[in-house]
Residue, then its C-alpha position, 0 to 999 in steps of 0.5 A: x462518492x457515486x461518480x466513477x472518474x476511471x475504471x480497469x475492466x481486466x486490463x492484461x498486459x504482456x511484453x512480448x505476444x499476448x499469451x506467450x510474453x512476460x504477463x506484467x498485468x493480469x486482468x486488472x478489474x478496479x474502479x477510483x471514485x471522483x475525488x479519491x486518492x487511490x495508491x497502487x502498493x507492491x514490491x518492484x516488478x509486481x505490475x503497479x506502474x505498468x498498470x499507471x503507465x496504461x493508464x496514462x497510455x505511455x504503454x499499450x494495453x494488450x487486453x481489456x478496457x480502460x474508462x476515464x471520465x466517461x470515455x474510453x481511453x485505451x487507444x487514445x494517445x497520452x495527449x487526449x487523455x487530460x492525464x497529469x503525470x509526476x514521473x519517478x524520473x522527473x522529466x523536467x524541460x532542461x532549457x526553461x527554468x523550474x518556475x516554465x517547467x511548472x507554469x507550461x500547462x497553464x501558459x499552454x492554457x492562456x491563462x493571465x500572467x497573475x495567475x499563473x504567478x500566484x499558482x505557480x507560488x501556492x504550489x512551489x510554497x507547499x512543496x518548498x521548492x520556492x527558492x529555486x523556481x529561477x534556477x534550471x533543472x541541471x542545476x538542483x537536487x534530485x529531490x528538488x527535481x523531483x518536487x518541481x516534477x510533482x508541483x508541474x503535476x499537480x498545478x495542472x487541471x485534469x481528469x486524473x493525477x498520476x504520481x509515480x513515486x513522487x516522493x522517493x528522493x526526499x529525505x524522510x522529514x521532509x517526506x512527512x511534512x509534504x505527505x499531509x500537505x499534499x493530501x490536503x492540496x489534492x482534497x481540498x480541490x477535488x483532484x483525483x490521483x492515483x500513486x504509485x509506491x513501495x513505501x506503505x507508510x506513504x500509501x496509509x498517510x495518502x490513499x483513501x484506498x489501496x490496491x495491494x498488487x503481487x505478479x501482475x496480480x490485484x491481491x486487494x483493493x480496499x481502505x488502508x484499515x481494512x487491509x491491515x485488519x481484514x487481509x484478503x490473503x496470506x500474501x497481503x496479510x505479510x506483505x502489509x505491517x511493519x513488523x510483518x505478521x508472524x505465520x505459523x502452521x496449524x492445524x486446527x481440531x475439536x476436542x473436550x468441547x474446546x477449539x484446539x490450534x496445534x502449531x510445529x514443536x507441540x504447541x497447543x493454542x486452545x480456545x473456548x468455542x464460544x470465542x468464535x462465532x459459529x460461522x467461523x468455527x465451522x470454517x477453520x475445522x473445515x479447513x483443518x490445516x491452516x495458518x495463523x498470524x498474529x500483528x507483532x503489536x497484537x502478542x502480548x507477555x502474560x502470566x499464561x500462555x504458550x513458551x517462548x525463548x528470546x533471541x534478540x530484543x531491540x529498542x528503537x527509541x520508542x518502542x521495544x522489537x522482541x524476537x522469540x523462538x517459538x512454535x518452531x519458528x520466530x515471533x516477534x512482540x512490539x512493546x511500548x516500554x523498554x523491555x528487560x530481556x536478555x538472549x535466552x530469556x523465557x517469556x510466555x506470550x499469549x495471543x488472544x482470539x480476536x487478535x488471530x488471522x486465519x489462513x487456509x494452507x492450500x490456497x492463502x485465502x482468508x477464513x477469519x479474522x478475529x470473531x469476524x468472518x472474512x469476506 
């Protein structure tokens, strides 16, 4: 990809004056690529749909440039901006029916009545919503509103899709079957679109990238792999994965030619000085205090290791949850198999090197990733 559709040049936004209301958004920098799906991730209130909302000019921009299509947009009105939305509260015309509420665009745009008929039924067949296009939105189903919502959307030819939580109502089966269809629809033409979600699920299965945001602020914006293999810091690194990474205090220390990871409860992780490279090395004993996480599916049970006491172990059908006391805290192990463990049963995991992230305690920031520098 070389051709940028839109780009955010450290867009702020506050409620209430600039400098002295709620900061929602804080200069946002990021650029989507002609034909990329881009999913904007985070928690309610951390600034990703009044970033979408900006960009769709529902909300004004308190500072900052917003580029769309090779035109700068930020003063523009919604109508001038060749944006098609799915909003989260669907915003279906009440008095037409659900086949007008997703023909409007094209009808608006004169196209023949064929068509708009056989592209209003492509759309309607892959979102399954083809048994209600005669009926009217009061009538149907949240769901069903939110699907003709989405179909009104994405029918439409514009520069940018925007896709406020377009699935949120959907009963999950569903959800994983339109997921792929609705990547599939948006590649195969070429749309690019932004989505708005909380469900990391939905922004892995979609998203060429992610933009993983917290307090208004952009935490990492990158491929769906590299967040959950090379998080840029201790937030994104929690906040992506499920389970959640398990953190620990450490300080970390060179000792008898060995690299020493010390944790709470005088738990000691040692590791041969070639396992990392120099690079790394040299930064974890410059940081000295740290934290370390480990992915739940990356600890593993050995005949070696450090201790630990299980506190709970759940089967979820396909897989193994195993809480443990260990280091002053909890981990958590996921096993494929079944796993026979009772409350309080000793277990000794280990966790190897390639398979540790590396925090500085001061700032959150990333310091290794495996044998791999961060950065």
């Amino acid at each position: 990809m070389s051709e940028a559709m839109l780009r955010l040049d450290a867009v702020d936004k506050f409620y209430g004056p600039i400098d002295e209301g709620v900061h929602a958004v804080r200069a946002v920098s990021m650029t989507v690529e002609k034909g990329e799906i881009i999913a904007l991730l985070g928690s309610s209130g951390c600034g990703k749909t009044s970033t979408l909302r900006m960009v769709a000019g529902f909300e004004a921009v308190s500072r900052g440039r917003i580029h769309l299509a090779g035109r700068e947009v930020q003063s523009l009105a919604p109508v001038r901006r060749n944006v098609a939305m799915a909003f989260e509260g669907y915003s279906l015309y009440p008095t037409v029916s659900v086949r007008d509420n997703i023909a409007f665009a094209l009808k608006a745009a004169r196209l023949a009545e064929a068509e708009v008929a056989r592209r209003v039924g492509a759309v309607a067949e892959m979102l399954e919503i083809t048994d209600i296009l005669d009926r009217f939105p009061h009538s149907i189903s949240g769901g069903q509103q939110q699907r003709a919502s989405l179909a009104r959307a994405l029918i439409r030819k514009a520069d940018l899709h925007l896709l406020d939580e377009p699935m949120g109502q959907l009963e999950p089966q569903l959800r994983t079957l339109l997921r792929g269809r609705i990547k599939h629809f948006i590649k195969e033409r070429g749309l690019t679109a932004i989505l708005v979600t909380h469900d990391q699920t939905e922004a892995n299965a979609l998203a060429d990238r992610i933009a993983v945001m917290e307090g208004g602020v952009l935490q990492q914006y990158a491929s769906p792999a590299e967040i959950k293999e090379r998080p840029a810091n201790l937030f994104t690194g929690t906040f992506v994965g499920e389970p959640p990474m398990n953190v620990f205090p450490a300080s970390v220390a060179e000792a008898g030619g060995r690299l020493h990871i010390d944790l709470q409860g005088g738990l000691d992780l040692v590791y041969d000085l070639a396992d990392f490279a120099a690079p790394v090395r040299e930064r974890m004993l410059a940081a000295r205090d740290v934290v370390i996480g480990v992915r739940p599916h990356a600890v593993r049970r050995a005949a070696t290791g450090a201790p630990a006491t299980v506190v709970a172990n759940q089967w979820l059908g396909d897989q193994s949850h195993i809480a443990a006391r260990f280091a002053g805290g909890a981990i958590v192990l996921v096993e494929h198999d079944r796993a026979a463990l009772a409350e309080g049963a000793p277990i000794t995991v280990a966790i190897r090197p390639e398979d540790l992230h590396l925090f500085d305690a001061a700032t959150g920031q990333a310091i290794s990733h495996g044998q791999a520098l961060a950065g």
